[in-house]
PDB file as gemmi writes it, atoms N, CA and C in Angstrom:
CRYST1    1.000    1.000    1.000  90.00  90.00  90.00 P 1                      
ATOM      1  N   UNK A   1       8.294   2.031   5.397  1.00  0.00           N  
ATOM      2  CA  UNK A   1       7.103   1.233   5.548  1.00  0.00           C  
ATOM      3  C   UNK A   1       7.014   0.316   4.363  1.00  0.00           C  
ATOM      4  N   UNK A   2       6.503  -0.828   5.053  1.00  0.00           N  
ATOM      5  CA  UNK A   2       6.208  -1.724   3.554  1.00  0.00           C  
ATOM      6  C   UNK A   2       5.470  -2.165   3.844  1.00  0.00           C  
ATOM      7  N   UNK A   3       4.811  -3.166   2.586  1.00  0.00           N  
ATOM      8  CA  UNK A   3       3.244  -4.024   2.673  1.00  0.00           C  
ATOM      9  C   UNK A   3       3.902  -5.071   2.180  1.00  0.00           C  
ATOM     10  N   UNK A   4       3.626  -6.220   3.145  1.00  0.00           N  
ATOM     11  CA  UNK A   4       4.482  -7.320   3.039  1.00  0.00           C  
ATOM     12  C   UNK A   4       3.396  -8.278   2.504  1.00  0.00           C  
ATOM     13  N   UNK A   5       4.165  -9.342   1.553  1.00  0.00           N  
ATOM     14  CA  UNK A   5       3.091 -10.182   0.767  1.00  0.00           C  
ATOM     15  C   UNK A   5       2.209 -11.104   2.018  1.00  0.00           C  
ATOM     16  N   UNK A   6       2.470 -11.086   2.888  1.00  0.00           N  
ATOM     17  CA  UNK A   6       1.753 -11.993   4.217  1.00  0.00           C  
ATOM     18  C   UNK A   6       1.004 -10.619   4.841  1.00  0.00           C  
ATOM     19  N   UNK A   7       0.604 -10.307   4.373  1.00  0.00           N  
ATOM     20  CA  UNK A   7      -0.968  -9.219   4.573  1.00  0.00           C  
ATOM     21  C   UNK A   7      -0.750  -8.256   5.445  1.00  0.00           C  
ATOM     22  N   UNK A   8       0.671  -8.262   6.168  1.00  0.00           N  
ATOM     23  CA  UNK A   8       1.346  -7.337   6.597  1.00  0.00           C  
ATOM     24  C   UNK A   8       1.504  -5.766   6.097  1.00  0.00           C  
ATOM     25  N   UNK A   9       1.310  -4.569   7.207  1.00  0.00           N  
ATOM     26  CA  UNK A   9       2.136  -3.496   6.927  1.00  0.00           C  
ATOM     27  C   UNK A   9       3.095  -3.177   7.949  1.00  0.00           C  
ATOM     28  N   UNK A  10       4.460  -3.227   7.344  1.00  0.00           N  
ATOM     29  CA  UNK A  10       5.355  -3.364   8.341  1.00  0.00           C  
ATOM     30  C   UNK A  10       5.865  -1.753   8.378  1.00  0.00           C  
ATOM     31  N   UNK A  11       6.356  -1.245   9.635  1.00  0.00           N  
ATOM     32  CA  UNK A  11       6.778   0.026   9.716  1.00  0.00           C  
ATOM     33  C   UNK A  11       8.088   0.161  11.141  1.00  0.00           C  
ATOM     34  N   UNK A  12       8.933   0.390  11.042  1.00  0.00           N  
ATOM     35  CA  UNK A  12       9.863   0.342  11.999  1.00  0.00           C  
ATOM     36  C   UNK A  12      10.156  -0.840  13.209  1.00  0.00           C  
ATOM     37  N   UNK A  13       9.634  -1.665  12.307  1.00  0.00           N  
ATOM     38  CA  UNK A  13      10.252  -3.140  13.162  1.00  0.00           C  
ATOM     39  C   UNK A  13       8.641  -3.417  13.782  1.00  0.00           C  
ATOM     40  N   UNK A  14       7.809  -2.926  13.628  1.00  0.00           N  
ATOM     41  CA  UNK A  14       6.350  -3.228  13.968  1.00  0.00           C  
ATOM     42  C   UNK A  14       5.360  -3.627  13.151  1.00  0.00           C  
ATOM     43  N   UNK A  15       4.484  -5.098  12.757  1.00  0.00           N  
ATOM     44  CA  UNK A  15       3.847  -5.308  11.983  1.00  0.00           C  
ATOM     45  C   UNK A  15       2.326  -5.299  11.896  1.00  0.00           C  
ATOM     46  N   UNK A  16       1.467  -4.743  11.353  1.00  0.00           N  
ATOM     47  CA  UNK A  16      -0.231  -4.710  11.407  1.00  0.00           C  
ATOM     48  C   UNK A  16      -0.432  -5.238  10.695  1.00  0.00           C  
ATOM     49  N   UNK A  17      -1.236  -6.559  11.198  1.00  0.00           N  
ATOM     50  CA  UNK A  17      -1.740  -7.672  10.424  1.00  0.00           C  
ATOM     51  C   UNK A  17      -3.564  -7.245  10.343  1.00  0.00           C  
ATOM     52  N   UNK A  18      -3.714  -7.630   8.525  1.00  0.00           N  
ATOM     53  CA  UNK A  18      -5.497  -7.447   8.045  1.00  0.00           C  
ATOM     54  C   UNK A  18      -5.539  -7.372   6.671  1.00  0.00           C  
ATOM     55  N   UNK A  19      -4.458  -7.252   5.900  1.00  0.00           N  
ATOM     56  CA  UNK A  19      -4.850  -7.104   4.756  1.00  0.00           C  
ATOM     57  C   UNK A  19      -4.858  -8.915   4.104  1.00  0.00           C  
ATOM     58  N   UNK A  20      -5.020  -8.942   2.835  1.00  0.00           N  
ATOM     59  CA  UNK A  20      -4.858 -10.370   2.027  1.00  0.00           C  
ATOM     60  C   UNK A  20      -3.793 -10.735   1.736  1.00  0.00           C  
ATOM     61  N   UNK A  21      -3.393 -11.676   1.955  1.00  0.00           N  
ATOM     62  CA  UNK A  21      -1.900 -11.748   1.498  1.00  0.00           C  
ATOM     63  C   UNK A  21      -1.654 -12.118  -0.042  1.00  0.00           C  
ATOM     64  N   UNK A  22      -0.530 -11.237  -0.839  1.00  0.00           N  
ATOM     65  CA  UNK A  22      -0.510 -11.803  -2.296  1.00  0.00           C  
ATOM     66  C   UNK A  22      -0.017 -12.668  -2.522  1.00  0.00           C  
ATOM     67  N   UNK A  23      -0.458 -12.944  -3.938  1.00  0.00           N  
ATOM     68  CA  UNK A  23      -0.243 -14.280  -4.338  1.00  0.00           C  
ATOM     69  C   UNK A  23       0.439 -14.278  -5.619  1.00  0.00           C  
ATOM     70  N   UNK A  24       1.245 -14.921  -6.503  1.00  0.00           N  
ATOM     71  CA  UNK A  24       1.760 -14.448  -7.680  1.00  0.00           C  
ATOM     72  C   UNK A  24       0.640 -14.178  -8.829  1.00  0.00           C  
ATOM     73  N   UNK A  25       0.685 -13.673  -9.724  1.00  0.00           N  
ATOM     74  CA  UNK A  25      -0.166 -12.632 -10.737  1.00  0.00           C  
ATOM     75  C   UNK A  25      -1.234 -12.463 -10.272  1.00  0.00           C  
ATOM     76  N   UNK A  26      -1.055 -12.118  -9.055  1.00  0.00           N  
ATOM     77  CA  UNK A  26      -1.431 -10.578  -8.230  1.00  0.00           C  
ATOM     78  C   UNK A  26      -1.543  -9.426  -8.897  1.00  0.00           C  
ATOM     79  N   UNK A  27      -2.402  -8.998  -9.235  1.00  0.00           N  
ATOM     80  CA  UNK A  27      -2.106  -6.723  -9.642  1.00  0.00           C  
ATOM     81  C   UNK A  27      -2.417  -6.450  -8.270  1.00  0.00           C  
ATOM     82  N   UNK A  28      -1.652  -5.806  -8.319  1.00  0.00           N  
ATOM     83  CA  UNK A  28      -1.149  -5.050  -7.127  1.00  0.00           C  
ATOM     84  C   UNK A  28      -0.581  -3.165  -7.022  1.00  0.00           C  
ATOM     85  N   UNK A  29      -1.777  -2.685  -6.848  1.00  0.00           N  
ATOM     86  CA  UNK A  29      -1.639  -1.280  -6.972  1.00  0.00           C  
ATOM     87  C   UNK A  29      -1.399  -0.019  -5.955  1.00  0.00           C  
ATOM     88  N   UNK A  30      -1.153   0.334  -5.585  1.00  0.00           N  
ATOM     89  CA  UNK A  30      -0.965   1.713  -4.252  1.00  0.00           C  
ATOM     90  C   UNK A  30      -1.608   3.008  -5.067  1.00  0.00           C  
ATOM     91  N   UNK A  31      -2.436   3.347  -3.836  1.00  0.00           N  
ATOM     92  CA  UNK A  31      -2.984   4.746  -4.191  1.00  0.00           C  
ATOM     93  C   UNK A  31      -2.356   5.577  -3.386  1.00  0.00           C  
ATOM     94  N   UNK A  32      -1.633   6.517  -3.339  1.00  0.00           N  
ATOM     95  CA  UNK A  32      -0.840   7.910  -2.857  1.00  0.00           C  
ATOM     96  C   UNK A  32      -1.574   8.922  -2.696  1.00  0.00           C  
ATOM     97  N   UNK A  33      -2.107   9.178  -1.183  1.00  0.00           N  
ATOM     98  CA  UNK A  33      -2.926  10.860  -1.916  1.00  0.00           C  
ATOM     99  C   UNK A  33      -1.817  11.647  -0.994  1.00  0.00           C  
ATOM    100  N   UNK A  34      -1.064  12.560  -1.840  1.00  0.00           N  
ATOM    101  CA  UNK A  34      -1.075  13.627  -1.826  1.00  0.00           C  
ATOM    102  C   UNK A  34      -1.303  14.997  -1.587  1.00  0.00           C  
ATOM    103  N   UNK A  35      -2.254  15.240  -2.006  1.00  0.00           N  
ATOM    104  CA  UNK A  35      -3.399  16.207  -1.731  1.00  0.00           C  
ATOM    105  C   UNK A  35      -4.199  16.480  -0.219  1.00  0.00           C  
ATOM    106  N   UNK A  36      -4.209  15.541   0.874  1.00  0.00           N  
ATOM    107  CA  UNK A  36      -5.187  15.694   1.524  1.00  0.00           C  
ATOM    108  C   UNK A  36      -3.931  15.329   2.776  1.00  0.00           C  
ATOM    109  N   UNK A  37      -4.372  16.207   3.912  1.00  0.00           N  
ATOM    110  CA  UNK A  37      -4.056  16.369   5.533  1.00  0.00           C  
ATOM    111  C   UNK A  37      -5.026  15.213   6.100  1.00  0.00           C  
ATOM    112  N   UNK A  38      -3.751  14.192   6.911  1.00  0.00           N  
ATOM    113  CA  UNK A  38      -2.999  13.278   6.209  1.00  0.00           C  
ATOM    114  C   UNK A  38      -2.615  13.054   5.255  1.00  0.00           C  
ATOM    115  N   UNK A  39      -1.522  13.399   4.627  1.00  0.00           N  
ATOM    116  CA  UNK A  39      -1.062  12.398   3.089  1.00  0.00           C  
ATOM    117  C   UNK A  39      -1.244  10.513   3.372  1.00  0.00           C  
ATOM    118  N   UNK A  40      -2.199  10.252   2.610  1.00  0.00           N  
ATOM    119  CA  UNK A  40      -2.222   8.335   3.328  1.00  0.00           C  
ATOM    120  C   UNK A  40      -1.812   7.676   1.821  1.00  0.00           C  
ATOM    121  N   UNK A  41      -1.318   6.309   2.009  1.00  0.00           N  
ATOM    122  CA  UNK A  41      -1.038   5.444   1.040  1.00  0.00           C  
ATOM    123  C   UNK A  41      -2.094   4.407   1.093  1.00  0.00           C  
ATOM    124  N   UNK A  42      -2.526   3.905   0.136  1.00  0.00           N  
ATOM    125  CA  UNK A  42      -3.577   2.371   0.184  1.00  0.00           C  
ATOM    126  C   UNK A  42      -3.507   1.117  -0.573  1.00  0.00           C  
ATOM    127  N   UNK A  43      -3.502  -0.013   0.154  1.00  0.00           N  
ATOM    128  CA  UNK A  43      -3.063  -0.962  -0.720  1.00  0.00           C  
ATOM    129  C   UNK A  43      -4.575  -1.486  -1.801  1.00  0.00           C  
ATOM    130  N   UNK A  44      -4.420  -2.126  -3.174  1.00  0.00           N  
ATOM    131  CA  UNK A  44      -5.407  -2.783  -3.562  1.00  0.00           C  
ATOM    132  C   UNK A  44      -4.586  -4.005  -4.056  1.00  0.00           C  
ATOM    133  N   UNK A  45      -5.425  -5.193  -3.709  1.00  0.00           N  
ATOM    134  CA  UNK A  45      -4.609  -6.174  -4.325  1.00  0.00           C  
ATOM    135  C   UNK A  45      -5.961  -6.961  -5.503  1.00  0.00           C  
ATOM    136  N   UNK A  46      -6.014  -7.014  -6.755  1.00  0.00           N  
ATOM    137  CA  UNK A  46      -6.798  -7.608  -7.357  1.00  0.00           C  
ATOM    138  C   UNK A  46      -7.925  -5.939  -7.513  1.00  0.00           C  
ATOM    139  N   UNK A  47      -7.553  -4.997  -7.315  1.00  0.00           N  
ATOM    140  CA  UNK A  47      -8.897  -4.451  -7.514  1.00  0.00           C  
ATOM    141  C   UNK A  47      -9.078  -4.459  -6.268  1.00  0.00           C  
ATOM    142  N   UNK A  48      -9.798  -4.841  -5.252  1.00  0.00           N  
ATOM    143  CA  UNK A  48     -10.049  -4.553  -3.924  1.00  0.00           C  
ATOM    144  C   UNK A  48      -9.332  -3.870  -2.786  1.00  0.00           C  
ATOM    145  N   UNK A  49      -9.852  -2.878  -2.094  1.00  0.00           N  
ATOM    146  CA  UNK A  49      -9.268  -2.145  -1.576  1.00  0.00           C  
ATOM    147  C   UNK A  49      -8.689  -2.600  -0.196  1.00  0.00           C  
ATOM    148  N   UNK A  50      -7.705  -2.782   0.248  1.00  0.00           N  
ATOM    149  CA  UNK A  50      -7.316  -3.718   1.653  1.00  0.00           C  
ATOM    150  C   UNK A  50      -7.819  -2.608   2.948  1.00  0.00           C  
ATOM    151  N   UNK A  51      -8.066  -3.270   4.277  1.00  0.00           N  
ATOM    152  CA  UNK A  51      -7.939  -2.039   5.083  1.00  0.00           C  
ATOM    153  C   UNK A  51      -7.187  -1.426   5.613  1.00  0.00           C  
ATOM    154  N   UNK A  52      -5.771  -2.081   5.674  1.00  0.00           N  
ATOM    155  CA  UNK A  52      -4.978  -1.886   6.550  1.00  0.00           C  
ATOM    156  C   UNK A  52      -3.898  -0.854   5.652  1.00  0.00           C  
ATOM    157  N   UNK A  53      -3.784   0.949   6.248  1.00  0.00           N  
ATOM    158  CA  UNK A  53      -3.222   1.492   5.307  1.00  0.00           C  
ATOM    159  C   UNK A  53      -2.605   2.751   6.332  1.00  0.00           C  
ATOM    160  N   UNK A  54      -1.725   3.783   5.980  1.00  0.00           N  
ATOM    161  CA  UNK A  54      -0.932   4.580   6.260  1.00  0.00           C  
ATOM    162  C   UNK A  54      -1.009   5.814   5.872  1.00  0.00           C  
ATOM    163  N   UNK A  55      -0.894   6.922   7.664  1.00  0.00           N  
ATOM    164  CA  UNK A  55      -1.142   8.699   7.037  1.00  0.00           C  
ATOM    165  C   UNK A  55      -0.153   8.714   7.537  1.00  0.00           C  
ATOM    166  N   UNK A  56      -0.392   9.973   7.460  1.00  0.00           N  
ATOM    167  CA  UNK A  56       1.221  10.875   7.697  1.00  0.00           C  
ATOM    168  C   UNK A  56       2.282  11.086   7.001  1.00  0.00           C  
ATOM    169  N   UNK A  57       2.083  10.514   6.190  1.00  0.00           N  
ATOM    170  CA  UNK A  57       2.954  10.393   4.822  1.00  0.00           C  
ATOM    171  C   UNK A  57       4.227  11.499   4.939  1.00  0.00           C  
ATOM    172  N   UNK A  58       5.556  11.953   5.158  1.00  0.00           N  
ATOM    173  CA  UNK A  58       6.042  13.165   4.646  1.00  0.00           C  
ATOM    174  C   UNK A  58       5.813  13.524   3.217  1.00  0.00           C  
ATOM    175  N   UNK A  59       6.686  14.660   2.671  1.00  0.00           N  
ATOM    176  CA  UNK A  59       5.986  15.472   2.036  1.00  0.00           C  
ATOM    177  C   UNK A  59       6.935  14.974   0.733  1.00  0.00           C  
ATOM    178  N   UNK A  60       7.707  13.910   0.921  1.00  0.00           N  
ATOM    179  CA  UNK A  60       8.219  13.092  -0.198  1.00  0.00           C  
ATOM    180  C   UNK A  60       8.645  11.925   0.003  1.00  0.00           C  
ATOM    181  N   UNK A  61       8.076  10.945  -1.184  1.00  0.00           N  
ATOM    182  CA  UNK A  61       8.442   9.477  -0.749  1.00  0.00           C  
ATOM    183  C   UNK A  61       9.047   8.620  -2.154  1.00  0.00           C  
ATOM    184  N   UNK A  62       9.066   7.670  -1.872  1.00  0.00           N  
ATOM    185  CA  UNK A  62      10.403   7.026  -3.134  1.00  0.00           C  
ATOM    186  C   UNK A  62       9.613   5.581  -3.147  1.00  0.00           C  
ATOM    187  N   UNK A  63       9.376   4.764  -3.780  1.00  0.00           N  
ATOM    188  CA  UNK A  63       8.954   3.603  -4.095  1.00  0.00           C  
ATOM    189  C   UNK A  63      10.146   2.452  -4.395  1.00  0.00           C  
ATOM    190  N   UNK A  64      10.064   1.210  -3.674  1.00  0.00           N  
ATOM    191  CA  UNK A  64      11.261   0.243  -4.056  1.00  0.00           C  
ATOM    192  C   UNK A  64      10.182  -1.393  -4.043  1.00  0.00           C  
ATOM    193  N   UNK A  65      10.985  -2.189  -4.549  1.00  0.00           N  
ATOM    194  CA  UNK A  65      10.320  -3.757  -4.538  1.00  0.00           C  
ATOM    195  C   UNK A  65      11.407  -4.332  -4.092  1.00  0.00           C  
ATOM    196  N   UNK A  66      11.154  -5.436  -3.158  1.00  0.00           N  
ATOM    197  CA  UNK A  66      11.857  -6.154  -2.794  1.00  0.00           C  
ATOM    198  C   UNK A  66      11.754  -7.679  -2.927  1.00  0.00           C  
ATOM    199  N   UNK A  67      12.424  -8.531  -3.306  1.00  0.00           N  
ATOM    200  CA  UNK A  67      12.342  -9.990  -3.777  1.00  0.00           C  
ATOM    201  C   UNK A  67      12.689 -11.014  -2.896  1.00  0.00           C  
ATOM    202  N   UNK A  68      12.197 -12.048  -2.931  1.00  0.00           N  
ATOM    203  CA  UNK A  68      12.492 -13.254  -1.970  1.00  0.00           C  
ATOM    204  C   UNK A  68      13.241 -14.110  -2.570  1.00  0.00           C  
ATOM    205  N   UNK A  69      13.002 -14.721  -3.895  1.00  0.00           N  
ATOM    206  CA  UNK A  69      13.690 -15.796  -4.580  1.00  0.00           C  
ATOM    207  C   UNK A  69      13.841 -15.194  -5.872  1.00  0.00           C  
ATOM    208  N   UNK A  70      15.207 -16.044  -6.486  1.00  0.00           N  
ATOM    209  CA  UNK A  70      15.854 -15.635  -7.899  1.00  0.00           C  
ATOM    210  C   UNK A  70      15.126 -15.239  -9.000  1.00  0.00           C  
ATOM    211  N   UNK A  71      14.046 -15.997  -9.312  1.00  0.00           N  
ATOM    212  CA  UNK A  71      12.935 -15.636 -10.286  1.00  0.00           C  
ATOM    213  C   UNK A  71      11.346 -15.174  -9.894  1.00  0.00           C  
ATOM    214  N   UNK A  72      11.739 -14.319  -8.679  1.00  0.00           N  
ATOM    215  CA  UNK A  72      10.673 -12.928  -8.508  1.00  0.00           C  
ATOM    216  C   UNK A  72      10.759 -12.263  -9.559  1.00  0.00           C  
ATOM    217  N   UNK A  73       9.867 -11.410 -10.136  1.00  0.00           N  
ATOM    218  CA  UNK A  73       9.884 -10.265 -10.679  1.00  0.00           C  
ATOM    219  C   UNK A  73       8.874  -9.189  -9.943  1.00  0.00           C  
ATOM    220  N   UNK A  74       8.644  -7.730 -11.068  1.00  0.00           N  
ATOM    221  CA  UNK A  74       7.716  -7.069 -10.790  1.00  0.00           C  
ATOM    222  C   UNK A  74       7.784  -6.262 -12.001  1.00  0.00           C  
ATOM    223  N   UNK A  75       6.086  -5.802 -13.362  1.00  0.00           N  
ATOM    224  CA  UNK A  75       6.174  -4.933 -14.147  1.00  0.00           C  
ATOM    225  C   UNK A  75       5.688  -3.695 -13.397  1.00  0.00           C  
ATOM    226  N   UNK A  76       6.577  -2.533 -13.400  1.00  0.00           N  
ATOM    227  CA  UNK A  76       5.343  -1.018 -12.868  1.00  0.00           C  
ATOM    228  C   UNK A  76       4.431  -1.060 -14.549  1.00  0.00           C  
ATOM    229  N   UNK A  77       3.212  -1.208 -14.374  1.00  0.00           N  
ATOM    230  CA  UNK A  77       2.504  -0.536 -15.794  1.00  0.00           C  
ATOM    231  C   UNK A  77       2.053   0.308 -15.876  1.00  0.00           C  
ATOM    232  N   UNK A  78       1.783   1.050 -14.704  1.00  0.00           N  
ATOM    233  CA  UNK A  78       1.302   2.666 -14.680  1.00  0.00           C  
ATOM    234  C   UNK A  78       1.828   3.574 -13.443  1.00  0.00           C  
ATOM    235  N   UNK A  79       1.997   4.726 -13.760  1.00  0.00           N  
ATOM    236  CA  UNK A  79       2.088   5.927 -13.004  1.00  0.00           C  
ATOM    237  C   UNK A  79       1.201   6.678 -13.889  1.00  0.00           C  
ATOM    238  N   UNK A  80      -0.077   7.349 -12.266  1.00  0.00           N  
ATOM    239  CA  UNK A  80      -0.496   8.218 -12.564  1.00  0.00           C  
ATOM    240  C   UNK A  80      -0.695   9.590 -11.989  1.00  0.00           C  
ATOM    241  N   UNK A  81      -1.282  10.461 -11.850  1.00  0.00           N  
ATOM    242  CA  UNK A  81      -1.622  11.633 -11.388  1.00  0.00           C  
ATOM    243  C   UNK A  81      -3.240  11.489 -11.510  1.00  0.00           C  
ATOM    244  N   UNK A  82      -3.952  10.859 -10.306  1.00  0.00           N  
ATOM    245  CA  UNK A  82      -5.255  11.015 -10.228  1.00  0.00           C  
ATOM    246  C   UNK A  82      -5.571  12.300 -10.020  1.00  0.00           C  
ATOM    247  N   UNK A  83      -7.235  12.725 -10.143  1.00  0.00           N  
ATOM    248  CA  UNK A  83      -7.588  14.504 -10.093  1.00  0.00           C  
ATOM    249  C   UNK A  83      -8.549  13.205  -9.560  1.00  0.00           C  
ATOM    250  N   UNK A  84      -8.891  12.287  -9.262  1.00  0.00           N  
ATOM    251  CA  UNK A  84     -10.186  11.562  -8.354  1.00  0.00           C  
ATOM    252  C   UNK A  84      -9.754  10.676  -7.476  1.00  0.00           C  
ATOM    253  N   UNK A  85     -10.046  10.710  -6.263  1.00  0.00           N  
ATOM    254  CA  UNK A  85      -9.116   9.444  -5.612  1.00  0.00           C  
ATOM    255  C   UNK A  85     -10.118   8.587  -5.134  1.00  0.00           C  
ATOM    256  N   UNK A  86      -9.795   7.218  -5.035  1.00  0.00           N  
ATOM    257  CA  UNK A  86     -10.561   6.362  -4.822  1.00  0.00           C  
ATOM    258  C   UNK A  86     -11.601   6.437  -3.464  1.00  0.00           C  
ATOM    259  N   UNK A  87     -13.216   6.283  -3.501  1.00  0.00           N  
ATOM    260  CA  UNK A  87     -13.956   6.233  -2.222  1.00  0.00           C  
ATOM    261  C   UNK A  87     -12.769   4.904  -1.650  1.00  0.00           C  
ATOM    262  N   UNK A  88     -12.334   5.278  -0.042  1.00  0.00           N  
ATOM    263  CA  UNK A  88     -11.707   4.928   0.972  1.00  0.00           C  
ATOM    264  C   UNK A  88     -12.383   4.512   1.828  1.00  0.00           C  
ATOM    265  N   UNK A  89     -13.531   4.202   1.996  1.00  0.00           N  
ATOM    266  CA  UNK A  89     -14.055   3.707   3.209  1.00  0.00           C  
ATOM    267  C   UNK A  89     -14.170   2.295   2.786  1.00  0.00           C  
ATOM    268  N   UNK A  90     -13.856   1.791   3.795  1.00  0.00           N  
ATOM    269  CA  UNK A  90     -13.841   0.165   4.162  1.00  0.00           C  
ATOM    270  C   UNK A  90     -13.947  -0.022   5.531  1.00  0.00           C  
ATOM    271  N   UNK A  91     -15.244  -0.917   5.820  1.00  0.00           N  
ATOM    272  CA  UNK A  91     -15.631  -1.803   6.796  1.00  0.00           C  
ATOM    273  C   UNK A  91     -14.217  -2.377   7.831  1.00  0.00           C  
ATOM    274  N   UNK A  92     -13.747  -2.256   8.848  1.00  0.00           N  
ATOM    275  CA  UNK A  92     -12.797  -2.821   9.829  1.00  0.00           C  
ATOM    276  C   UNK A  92     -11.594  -1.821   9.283  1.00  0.00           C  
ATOM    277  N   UNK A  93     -11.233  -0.808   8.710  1.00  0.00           N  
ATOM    278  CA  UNK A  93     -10.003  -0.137   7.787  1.00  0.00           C  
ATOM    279  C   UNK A  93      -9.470  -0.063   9.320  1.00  0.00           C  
ATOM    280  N   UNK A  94      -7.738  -0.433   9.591  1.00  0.00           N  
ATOM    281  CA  UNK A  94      -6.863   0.353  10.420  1.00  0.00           C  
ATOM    282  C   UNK A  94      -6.084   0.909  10.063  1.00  0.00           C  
ATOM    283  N   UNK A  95      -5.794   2.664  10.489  1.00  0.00           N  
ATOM    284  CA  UNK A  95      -5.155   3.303  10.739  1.00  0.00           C  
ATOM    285  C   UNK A  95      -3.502   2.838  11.138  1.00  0.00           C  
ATOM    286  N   UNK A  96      -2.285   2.779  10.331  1.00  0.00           N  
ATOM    287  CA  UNK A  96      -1.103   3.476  10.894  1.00  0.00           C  
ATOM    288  C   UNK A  96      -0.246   4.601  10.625  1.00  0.00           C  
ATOM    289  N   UNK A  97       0.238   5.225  11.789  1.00  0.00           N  
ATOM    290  CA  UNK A  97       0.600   6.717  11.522  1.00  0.00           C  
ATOM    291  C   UNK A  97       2.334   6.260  11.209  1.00  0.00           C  
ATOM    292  N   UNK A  98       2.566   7.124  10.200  1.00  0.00           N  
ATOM    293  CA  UNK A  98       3.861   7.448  10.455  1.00  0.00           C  
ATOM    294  C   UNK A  98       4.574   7.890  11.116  1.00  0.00           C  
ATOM    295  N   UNK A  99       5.963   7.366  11.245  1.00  0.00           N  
ATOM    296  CA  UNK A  99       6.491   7.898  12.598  1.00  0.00           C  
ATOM    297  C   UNK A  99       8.218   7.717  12.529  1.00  0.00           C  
TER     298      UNK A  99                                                      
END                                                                             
């Protein structure tokens, strides 16, 4: 699955369009929970929470970036281990399951 900079979440050749699309110096963060039946992922771009996000998570996942042109980059500046996870409710939020 990926969250494509055109506001896309793409998942096995299928795309759900709703989130914002980024823009360069973008922060751009993913929340992972872990903890909770569904495991879901969530995008924030700027601080704001997008709606368009993903359960089902298996029970291990791997993180990658992918680039369009020669002078893309990306800094990771944090990994954490939240003990609080972000209030998740958002107005229009869609659901995709893993699969």
């Amino acid at each position: 699955m990926v969250f494509r900079d055109m506001g896309q979440l793409w998942q096995n050749g299928k795309a759900t369009i709703g989130n914002h699309k980024m823009k360069e110096q973008d922060t751009i963060a993913l929340e992972v929970n872990m903890d909770i039946t569904p495991r879901t992922v969530r995008l924030f771009i700027n601080g704001v929470l997008q709606p368009v996000y993903m359960s089902g998570l298996p029970n291990s996942i791997q993180f990658f970036f992918a680039f369009s042109y020669p002078n893309d980059s990306v800094s990771v500046i944090s990994m954490r281990n939240l003990t609080i996870h972000t209030n998740t409710s958002i107005t229009g939020a869609q659901e995709v399951l893993w699969s």
